[in-house]
KEDODO-446510 format. One record per residue (C-alpha): x, y, z. Coordinates in steps of 0.05 Angstrom, whole numbers, plus 5000, padded with zeros to 4 digits. Layout:
XYZ;...
This chain:
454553145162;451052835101;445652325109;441351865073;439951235045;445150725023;449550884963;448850314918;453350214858;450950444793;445350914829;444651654792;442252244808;443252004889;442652714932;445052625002;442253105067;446753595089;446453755167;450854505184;455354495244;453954935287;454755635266;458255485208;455055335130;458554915087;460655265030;461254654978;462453854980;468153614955;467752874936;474152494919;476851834908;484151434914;487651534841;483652204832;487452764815;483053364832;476253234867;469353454847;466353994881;459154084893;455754674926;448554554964;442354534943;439554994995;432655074961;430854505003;429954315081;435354045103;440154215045;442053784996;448053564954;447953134896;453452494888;456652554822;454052004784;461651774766;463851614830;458351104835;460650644781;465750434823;464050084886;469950344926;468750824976;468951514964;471252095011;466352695015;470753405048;466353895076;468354605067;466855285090;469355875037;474256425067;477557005038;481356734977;480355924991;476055435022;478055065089;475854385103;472354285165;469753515162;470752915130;466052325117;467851635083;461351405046;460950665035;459250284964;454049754963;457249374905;452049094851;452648874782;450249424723;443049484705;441449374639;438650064629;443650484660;446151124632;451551584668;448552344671;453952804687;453153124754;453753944742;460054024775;461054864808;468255124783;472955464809;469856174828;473956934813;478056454766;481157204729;482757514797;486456884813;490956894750;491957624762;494457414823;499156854808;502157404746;503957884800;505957344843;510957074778;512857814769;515857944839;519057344835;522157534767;525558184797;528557784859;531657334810;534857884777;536758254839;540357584859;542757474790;545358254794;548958084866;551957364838;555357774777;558058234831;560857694867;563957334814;567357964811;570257984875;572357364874;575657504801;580357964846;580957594903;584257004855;589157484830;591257764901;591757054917;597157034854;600457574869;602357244940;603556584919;608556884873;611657334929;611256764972;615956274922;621756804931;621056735002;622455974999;627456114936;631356514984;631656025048;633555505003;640255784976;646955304972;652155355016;656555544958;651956134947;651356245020;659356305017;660056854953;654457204980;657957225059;664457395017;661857984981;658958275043;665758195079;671958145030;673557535047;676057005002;676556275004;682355765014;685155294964;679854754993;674255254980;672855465060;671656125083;675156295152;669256815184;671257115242;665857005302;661557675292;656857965345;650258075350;649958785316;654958655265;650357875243;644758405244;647958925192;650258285153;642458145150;640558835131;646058915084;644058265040;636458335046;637459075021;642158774963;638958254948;630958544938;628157994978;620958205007;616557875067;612057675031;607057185044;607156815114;604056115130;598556505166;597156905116;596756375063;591856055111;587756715114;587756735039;585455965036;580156185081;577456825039;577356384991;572355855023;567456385048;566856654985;565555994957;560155805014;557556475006;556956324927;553655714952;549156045010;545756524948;543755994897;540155674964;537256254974;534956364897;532455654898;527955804961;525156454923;523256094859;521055414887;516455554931;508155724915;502055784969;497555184984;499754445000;500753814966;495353284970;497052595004;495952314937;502252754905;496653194870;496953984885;491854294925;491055074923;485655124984;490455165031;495155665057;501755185078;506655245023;509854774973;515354764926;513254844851;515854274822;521853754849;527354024887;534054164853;538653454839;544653794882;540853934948;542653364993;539653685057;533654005072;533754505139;528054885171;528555405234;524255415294;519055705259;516955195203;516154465191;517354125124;514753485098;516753055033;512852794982;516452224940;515252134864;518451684813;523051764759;517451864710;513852304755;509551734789;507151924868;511051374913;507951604975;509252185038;515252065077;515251685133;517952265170;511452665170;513053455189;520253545208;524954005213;531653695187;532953155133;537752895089;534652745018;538852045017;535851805071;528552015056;529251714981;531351095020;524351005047;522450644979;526250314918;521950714873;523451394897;527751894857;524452584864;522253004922;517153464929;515653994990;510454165035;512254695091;507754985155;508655425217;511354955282;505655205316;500655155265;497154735216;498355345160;503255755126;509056115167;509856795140;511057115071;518157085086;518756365087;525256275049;529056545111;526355955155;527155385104;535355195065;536054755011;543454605021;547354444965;554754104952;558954304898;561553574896;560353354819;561152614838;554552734876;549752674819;542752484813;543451764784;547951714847;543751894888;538051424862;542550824850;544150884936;537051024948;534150414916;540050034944;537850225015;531550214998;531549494975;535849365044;529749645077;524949235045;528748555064;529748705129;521848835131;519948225091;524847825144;521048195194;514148025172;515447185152;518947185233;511747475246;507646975214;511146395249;508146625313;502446565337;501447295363;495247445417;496848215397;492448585333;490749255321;483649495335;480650095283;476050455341;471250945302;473951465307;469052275301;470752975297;469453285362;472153305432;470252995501;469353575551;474153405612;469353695659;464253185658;466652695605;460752805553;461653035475;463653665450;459353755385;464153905316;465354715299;469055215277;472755285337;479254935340;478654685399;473254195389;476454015316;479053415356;477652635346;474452245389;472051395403;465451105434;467550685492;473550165470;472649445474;474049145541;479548715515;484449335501;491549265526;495849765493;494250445462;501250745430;502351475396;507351835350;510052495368;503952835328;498752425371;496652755434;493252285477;487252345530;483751745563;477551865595;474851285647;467251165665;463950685716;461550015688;454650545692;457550975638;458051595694;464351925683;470351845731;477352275715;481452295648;488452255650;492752725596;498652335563;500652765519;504352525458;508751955448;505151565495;505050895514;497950695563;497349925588;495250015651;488349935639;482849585692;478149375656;474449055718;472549675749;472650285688;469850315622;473950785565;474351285510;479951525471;480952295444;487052555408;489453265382;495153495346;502153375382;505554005360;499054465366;495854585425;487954495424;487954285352;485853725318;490853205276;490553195205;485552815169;490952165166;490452125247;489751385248;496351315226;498551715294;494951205342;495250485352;489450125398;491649335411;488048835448;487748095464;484047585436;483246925448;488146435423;484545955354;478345545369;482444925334;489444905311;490544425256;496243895248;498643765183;500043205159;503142815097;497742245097;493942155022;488741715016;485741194968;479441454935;476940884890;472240764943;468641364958;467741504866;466340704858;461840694809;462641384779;463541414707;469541824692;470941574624;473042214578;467742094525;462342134569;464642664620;461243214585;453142984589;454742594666;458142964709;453043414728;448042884744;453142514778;456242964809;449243224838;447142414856;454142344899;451942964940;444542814947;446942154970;450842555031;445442985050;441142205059;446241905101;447142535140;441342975146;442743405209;449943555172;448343615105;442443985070;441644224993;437944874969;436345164894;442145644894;437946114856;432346074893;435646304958;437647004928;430547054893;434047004823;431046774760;434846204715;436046454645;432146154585;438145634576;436345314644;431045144634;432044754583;433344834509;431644524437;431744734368;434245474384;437745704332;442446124399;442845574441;445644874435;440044324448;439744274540;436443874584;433544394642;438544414706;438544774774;445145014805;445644644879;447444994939;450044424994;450844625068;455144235112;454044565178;451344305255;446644945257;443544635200;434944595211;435043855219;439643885273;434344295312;439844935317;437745615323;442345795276;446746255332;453445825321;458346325315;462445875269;467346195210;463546045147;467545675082;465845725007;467445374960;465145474876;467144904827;465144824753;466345604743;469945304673;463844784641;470344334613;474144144688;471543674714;475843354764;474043964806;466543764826;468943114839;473843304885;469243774921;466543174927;471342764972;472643295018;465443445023;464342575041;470842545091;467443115132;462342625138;464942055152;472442115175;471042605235;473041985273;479741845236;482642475216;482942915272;483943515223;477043335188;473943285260;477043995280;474644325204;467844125221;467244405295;470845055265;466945205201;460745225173;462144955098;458345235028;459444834962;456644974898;459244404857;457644624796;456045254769;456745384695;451644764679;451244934610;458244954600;458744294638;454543934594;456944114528;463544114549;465244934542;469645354578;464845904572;457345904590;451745934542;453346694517;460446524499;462546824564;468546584613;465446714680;472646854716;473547424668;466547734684;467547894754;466648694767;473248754798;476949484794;480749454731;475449084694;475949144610;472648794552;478048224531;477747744480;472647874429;471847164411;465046844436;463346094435;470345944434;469545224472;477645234487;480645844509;474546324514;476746854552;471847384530;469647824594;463747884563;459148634544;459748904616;462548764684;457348234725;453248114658;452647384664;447546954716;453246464739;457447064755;451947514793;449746814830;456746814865;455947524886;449047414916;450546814949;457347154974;453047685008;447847255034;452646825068;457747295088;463946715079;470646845131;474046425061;472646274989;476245774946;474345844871;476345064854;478644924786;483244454752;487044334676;487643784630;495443804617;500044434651;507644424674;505744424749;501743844781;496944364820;497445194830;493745704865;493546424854;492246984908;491747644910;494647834976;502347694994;500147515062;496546995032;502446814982;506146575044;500746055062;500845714992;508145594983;506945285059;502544825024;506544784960;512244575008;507343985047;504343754981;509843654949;512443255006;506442915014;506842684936;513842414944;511342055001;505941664974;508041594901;514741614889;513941264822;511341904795;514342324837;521742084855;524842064925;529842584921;528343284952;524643654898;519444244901;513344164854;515644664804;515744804721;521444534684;525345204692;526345044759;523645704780;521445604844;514945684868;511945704801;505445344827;504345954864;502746544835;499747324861;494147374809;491748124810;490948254736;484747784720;476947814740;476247244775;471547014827;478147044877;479647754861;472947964869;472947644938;478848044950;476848594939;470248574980;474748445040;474547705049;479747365100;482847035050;481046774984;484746444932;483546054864;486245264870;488544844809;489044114803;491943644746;487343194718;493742704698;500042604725;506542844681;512142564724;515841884720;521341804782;521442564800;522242784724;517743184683;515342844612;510943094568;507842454565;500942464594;499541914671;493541644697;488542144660;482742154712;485741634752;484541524814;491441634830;491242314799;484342494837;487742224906;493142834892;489043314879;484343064942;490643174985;492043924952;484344194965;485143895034;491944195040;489944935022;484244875066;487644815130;492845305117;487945755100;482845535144;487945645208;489546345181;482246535178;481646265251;487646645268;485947325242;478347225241;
């Protein structure tokens, strides 16, 4: 097991301590990460006490976490014995940092191994010609078994020739036998004959006439029959060629990548376009691995080890599959059945040409896309219920619980204790359910912890008996198919642990009410000329005014200041730089709207779910701080007369940072002070340098000279992880778009919620101002009608919601708002309404309220 100090990203030269099992030494480390296609092995340094084993400095310029394999070296491979997931601490580059590459061990006996695989290729060279030898010698034999077939079809046409002659024939041929001639009308008189003489009359013509047996029905049929074997024997050897010359030792990764340290077997490259079946004997198991058309891994089938598939039905699992790839093991085993494995394992063909590979993908992604809307219909009946069931993820550990007295078995060699294991499950547990390739044991302890009795339910299991008054339990599962070994590394995916929980603190009840809110921005100056050098002072007097009235709710704290940062030289204020545009200094506010507040006298131990919200990420909107604004005043003062406000406030504890880019808001700039767009400049995965362009004050997007370079941008990270929010809003809004507000998620669970509130706003809007808006049933959408185009899945940018995404947040999503109104009685104009008006500012009041309680109730929900 490695140990050590926190992995933080953009560390180098990090060395980790590595702790033995017992009797065993680990061989090498092997570190690896999703979208890898080999990983990096790294052999101990054992020069030291414990042993040590250096993280390759790559791996930590990611923050994702990365998968470390232990392995102990045998004869020709190495086996994996344990594996460890080590966690990320994200963190925005250092200045100074420069990636040192980690010596990385190769492959060891790399010539005997090639010298291997060329004797390997050889033998497999000389079966093909053997085969090819016996398929010649076939066609052969089937050659002459086509012209026997001839030969009696001919033979059997003068059969039928001769039971088909005319009575006038019939007569001549009766009257040359017997001398008899007919009358004037043409009839023959024949005397009644007897059975001998009809007999001679038989001989007699069959020995004039040549006629032969022949062919019979039956024999026709046997002929037919010859022929078919022949044909399925024809068929039977190109299976079994295809077997010889697909298959190569070791086992394909769950990634689609090869791995050679491993003694299972796996087909070479995809399997043949004309097998439609795939059949294993008692002796192996085979597993599919679906690619692409252009080669892209799709993912393992959901069939896991099997013994029996048809390849339609397995490329039905996605829309994207095309191509199949093997993976094959003993029944009884988690390796390779013997050398012989093309006897145990058919790739069965059909000659039918209409079966071709375009077929075969055209009725795969057809299914496939059957499949996917039957689970989509699945998954939105789902989210209209309020469920009381979620899965639990237990930690799960290498190593087994002894059944004798309960305690843990420690992790070796051994089989046997290669099992996985929980601590004791929370008490709220109702339902544990397993596949076929879970094996399940439950052990039960006193409310003491002294063990009481386990109870074996093997696999495909289904435990909710559970009394959690009087027992206290732990979970430990093995592999389903064999005995006393452990599951593969994917286990989780074999075992489902469910519990209860208690139904929301609050549920929230929409409505389509909009308010007037002249009164609460009376005052304000929100003339367009003058936006620029007052919003942030006025934005910052409205909130101070808030924290006055309502001290034990409301509080404000120097942003900065909390996470020990220091405001860059443009803060604090500028004039006569020849960099910077003349600035008067500025903070940027943090304001707290929660009851555990210090002036309330709380201890701070209010388990509340925590809210954050980040305007002025873009210095030029404006509308956004303001409206932060109003919802921040009405959880002041309308806890009394909106129940939803009331309910918000009990639920959450609320974080606003009205205005972060205060350089930008002051001179009016997209960008902050270096030119840089802050919602490009989030270190999310796929960050890149875009736009080039600095100081462009309308559509900056550059991204800036490295991920997290910027103060406004590493200010939302630090206050992200000082706070620890349940839900982040990044709240933005535009001067002049086709929709009247948008959000963009990254999650289509999320999706679901804001096309909920797409649906209610646009209601509400229709509602309250159908001047603008019309009365006729309408959703809020772009003048192609393209419904819902004010909600979008945004996964490409690197913006503040992304990033929140990605560091696991409940939900998180980026909110729009218009700062005009472009529709006169339901139709969209080009022509530009109520620019800052209050009108305008009362919509976009209602959408930030709206997204907050879907949201909000989804958090509570799944929080």
């Amino acid at each position: 097991m490695l140990h050590g100090n926190r992995l933080r990203q953009w560390d180098s030269n990090r060395k980790l301590e590595l702790y033995d099992p017992e009797d065993v030494t680990v061989s090498r480390v092997e570190f690896w990460r999703n979208g890898m296609q080999q990983p990096i092995p790294i052999e101990p340094d054992r020069s030291t006490s414990p042993p040590t084993v250096a993280v390759p400095n790559i791996l930590l310029q990611s923050c994702e976490p990365i998968i470390a394999y232990e392995c102990v070296s045998e004869t020709e491979s190495f086996r994996t014995i344990r594996k460890q997931i080590l966690h990320v601490e994200p963190r925005c580059r250092p200045a100074d940092y420069v990636c040192e590459e980690t010596p990385v061990k190769q492959w060891d006996n790399l010539d005997v191994r090639l010298d291997q695989h060329d004797t390997i290729l050889e033998q497999h060279s000389n079966t093909l010609k053997q085969h090819s030898t016996m398929l010649k010698t076939q066609e052969t034999e089937i050659s002459d078994l086509g012209n026997e077939l001839n030969d009696a079809s001919a033979e059997l046409q003068k059969l039928e020739q001769a039971q088909t002659l005319s009575d006038a024939e019939i007569a001549q041929r009766v009257k040359t036998v017997n001398g008899v001639s007919p009358d004037k009308n043409g009839a023959v008189s024949v005397p009644i004959a007897s059975s001998e003489e009809m007999q001679g009359f038989v001989d007699t013509y069959c020995k004039a006439n040549g006629v032969q047996a022949g062919a019979t029905a039956a024999q026709a049929e046997q002929i037919e029959k010859n022929t078919q074997d022949i044909r399925l024997f024809t068929e039977e050897l190109e299976n079994n060629i295809n077997s010889l010359s697909l298959w190569e030792s070791g086992q394909i990764n769950s990634d689609g990548t090869n791995n050679t340290n491993n003694t299972r077997i796996r087909t070479i490259s995809y399997i043949p376009d004309n097998v439609i079946r795939v059949k294993a004997d008692d002796q192996a198991n085979v597993r599919a691995q679906l690619y692409a058309a252009d080669g892209t891994f799709v993912k393992v089938s959901d069939l896991g080890f099997t013994q029996d598939f048809l390849v339609a039905d397995v490329l039905a699992e996605d829309a994207q599959a095309s191509k199949i790839r093997l993976t094959a093991r003993h029944v009884k085993t988690t390796t390779a059945i013997d050398t012989d494995y093309a006897e145990h394992i058919q790739l069965l063909t059909l000659t039918d040409t209409e079966l071709t590979a375009a077929g075969k993908s055209a009725d795969a992604a057809a299914t496939g896309a059957a499949i996917a809307a039957l689970e989509k219909t699945d998954s939105d009946q789902q989210s209209r219920i309020c469920s009381i069931d979620h899965i639990l993820s237990p930690v799960w550990e290498q190593g087994h619980i002894k059944t004798a007295d309960g305690t843990d078995g420690l992790p070796t060699a051994n089989s046997f204790a290669l099992r996985i294991r929980t601590g004791f499950l929370p008490e709220d547990v109702q339902k544990i359910t397993t596949s076929r390739l879970g094996w399940l044991y439950l052990f039960r302890y006193d409310k003491d912890g002294n063990f009481v009795d386990y109870i074996d339910y093997e696999a495909s299991a289904e435990v909710t008996d559970f009394d959690h008054s009087q027992y206290l339990y732990r979970a430990m599962l093995r592999d389903g198919l064999d005995y006393g070994a452990a599951t593969d590394l994917s286990y989780t995916a074999y075992v489902k642990i469910e519990n209860k929980i208690n139904r929301p603190l609050v549920r929230f009840e929409i409505d389509h009410t909009m308010r007037d809110v002249s009164g609460d921005l009376s005052g304000v100056d929100l003339s367009a000329d003058t936006l620029p050098e007052k919003t942030l002072e006025q934005v910052y007097s409205l909130f101070d005014g808030l924290v006055t009235a309502y001290p034990d709710y409301v509080t404000k704290s120097d942003a900065a200041g909390l996470c020990s940062m220091t405001y860059p030289d443009y803060a604090n204020g500028v004039s006569g730089s020849s960099i910077y545009a003349d600035t008067p200094a500025y903070k940027t506010y943090l304001y707290t709207l929660s009851e555990s507040n210090a002036s309330a006298g709380n201890d701070g131990t209010c388990k509340k779910a925590k809210l954050l919200i980040v305007c002025g990420v873009h210095g030029n909107e404006y509308a956004a701080p303001y409206n932060a604004y109003l919802f921040a005043k009405q959880l002041c003062d309308s806890v009394l007369t909106d129940e939803n406000f009331f309910k918000l406030r009990a639920a959450f504890d609320i974080y606003i940072i009205p205005c972060l880019n205060g350089y930008g808001m002051y001179h009016g700039l997209r960008g902050n002070a270096n030119g840089v767009n802050i919602n490009r400049n989030f270190p999310v995965e796929d960050w890149k340098v875009r736009s080039e362009d600095t100081k462009d004050t309308a559509a900056n997007n550059y991204s800036g000279p490295s991920a997290g370079s910027e103060f406004e941008t590493q200010l939302v990270m630090n206050i992200t992880d000082l706070i620890q929010p349940d839900m982040c809003i990044d709240h933005h809004n535009y001067n002049k778009e086709k929709w009247q507000f948008y959000t963009t998620v990254c999650d289509y669970r999320w999706l679901g919620l804001m096309y909920q509130s797409l649906v209610d706003c646009s209601c509400a809007f229709k509602k309250n101002y159908p001047q603008y808006f019309g009365t006729g049933f309408s959703l809020l959408v772009d003048k192609s009608g393209a419904a819902p185009s004010s909600v979008s899945k945004d996964k490409t940018l690197c913006t503040a919601s992304k990033w929140w995404y990605e560091s696991g947040m409940t939900f998180a999503a980026t909110v729009e708002a218009a700062v005009s109104i472009n529709y006169t009685d339901g139709v969209y104009t080009d022509t530009t309404t109520n620019y800052y008006g209050m009108d305008t500012l009362s919509v976009a009041e209602y959408t930030l309220r709206n997204v907050v309680l879907h949201a909000g109730q989804y958090v509570l929900d799944n929080k």
